[in-house]
C-alpha positions in Angstrom: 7.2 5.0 30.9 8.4 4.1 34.0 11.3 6.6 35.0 12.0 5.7 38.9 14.9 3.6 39.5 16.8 4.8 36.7 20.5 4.5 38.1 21.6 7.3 36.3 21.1 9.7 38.9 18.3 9.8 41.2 15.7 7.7 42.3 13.1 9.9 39.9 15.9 9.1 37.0 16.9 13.1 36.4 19.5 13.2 35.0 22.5 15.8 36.4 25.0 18.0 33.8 27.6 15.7 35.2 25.9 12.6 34.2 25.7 13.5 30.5 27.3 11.3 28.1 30.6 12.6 26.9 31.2 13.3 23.2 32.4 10.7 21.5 35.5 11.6 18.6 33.8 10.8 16.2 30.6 12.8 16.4 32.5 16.0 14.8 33.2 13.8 11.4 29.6 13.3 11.4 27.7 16.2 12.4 30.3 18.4 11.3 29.0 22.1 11.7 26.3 20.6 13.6 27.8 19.7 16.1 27.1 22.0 18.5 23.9 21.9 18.0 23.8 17.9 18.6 25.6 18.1 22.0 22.8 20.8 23.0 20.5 18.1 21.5 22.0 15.1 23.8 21.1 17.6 26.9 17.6 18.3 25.8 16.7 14.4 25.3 19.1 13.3 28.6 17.3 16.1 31.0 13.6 17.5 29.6 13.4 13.9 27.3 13.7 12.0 30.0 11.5 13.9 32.4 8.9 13.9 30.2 9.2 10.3 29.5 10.5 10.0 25.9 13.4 8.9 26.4 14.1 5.9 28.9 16.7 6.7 31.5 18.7 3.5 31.0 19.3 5.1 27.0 21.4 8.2 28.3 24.3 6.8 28.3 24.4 5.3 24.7 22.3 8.5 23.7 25.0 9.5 20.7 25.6 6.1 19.8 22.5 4.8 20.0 20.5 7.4 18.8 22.3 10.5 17.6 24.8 9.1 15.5 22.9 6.5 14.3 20.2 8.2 12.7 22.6 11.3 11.7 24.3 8.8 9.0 20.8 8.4 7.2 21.4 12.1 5.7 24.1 10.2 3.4 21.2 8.5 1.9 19.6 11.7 1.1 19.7 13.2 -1.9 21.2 16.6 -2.9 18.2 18.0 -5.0 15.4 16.6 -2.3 13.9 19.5 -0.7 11.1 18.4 1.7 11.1 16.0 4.4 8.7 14.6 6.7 9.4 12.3 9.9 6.6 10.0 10.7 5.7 9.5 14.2 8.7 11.8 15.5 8.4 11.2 19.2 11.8 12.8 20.7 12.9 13.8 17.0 15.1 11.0 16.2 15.9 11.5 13.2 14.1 14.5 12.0 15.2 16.8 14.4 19.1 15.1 13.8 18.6 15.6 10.2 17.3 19.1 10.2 20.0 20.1 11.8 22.9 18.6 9.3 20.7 19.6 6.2 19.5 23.1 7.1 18.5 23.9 3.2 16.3 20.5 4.4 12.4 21.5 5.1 11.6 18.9 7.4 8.2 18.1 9.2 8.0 16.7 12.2 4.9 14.2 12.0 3.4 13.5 15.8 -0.3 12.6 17.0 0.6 13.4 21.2 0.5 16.7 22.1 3.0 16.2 25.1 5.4 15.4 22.1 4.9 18.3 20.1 5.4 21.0 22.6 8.6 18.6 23.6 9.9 18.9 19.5 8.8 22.4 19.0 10.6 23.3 22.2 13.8 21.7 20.8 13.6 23.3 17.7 13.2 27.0 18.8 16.4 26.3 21.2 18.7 25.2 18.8 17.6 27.8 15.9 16.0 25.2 13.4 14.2 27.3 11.4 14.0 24.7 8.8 12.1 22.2 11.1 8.4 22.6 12.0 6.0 20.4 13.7 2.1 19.0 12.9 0.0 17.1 14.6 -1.1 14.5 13.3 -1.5 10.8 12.2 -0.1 9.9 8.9 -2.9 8.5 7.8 -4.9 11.5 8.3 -2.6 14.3 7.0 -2.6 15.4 3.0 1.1 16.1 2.9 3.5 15.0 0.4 7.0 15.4 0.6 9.8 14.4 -1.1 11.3 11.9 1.4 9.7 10.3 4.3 11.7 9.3 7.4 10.1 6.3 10.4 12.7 5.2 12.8 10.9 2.7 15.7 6.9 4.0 14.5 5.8 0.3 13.3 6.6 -3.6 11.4 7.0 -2.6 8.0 4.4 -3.7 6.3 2.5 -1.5 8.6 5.0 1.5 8.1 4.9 1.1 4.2 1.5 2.1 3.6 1.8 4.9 5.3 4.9 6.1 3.9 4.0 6.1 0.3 0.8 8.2 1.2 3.3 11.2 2.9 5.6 11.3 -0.7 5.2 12.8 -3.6 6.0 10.7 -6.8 9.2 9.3 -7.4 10.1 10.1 -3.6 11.8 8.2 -1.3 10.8 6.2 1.7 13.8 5.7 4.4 13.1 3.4 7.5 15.1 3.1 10.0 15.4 -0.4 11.5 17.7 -2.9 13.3 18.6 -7.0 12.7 14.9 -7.5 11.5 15.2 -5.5 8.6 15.1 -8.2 6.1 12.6 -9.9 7.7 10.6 -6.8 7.8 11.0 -6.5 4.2 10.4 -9.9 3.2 7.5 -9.9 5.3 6.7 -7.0 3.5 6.9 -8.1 0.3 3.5 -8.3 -0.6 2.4 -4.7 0.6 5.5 -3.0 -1.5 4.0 -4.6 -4.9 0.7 -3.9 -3.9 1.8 -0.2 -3.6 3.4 0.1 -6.8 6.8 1.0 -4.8 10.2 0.2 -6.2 13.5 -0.2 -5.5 12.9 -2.0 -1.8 15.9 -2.7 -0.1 17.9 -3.0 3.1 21.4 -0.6 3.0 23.8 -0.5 5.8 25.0 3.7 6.5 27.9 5.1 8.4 30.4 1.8 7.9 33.5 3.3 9.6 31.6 6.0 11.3 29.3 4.5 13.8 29.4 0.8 15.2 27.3 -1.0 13.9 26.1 0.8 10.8 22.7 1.6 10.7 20.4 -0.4 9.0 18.0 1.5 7.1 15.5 -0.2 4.6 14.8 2.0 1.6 12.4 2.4 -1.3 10.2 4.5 -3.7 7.0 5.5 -4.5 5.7 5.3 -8.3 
């Protein structure tokens, strides 16, 4: 990714302390005790992320609305008695690191085939003290675990993403994909892959109304 010409900053696109985004008010409604963590989050992605090309200059100043907020709401989807989860294709750890952090009794995975990534997630998660989130390397196609809900937020189309979703969960458990104004597309599109799965429930559901702008659009469903 190209980082030069940025704006933000420089002319190598580093970002300063003083260019951070500010907090917006209603990150503490939404990351509640977490919150501290998150802002230290927001640095990590606006400074190393950046630098190391994994998160595009032009993004830091819509980093909480764009990204943190929006993919903190998808813990509402989450259910209280899951235990596991795994985040396909992490990259930066949007969501799984976000969500490790609000639901610390949460094991989560973080699922990523580049090396450069993984040092970048397992730095992140030794700094902020998430001892609930560990990272493998790996393709999901490739890897033989199953948890009990699988995250994807910008990893590929869904039909794509679908296959390789159900293969990461363990029966009954649920499949959460983040995605934008083409979810139901996506899922239409999609159709034919979700019966050929066996998966169930398939559906587009709209998180965070009144707490982020827009809600994010996640499309949801489970294996057999």
């Amino acid at each position: 990714m190209d980082k030069a010409g940025s704006g933000n900053s420089s002319e190598t696109g580093t970002v300063e302390a003083a260019d951070l985004p500010a907090v917006p008010d209603g990150a503490a409604a939404v990351f509640g005790s977490a919150l501290d963590q998150a802002v230290a989050f927001a640095g990590m992605l606006a400074t190393q992320g950046v630098e190391q090309g994994l998160i595009g200059p032009h993004e830091v100043p819509r980093l909480w609305d764009r990204h943190l907020l929006n993919c903190a709401v998808v813990a509402e989807l989450i259910r209280d008695r899951s235990r596991t989860l795994v985040d396909i294709g992490s990259g930066a750890g949007l969501p799984g690191l976000v969500l490790a952090m609000i639901r610390p009794e949460l094991k989560v995975t973080l699922l990523e085939p580049m090396e450069r990534r993984c040092r970048f997630l397992a730095e992140c998660a030794a700094e902020l003290g998430l001892d609930n989130a560990s990272v493998m390397r790996g393709r999901a196609e490739d890897t033989s675990l199953r948890a009990g809900v699988a995250t994807a937020r910008a990893v590929a189309p869904l039909d794509r993403l679908a296959e390789l979703a159900v293969g990461l969960v363990r029966p009954g458990g649920m499949v959460l994909a983040i995605k934008g104004r083409t979810a139901a597309d996506e899922l239409k599109k999609a159709r034919p892959v979700l019966r050929r799965i066996d998966a169930r429930g398939a559906e587009v559901v709209r998180v965070g109304q009144g707490k982020v702008d827009p809600a994010t659009t996640v499309v949801r469903f489970f294996a057999r």
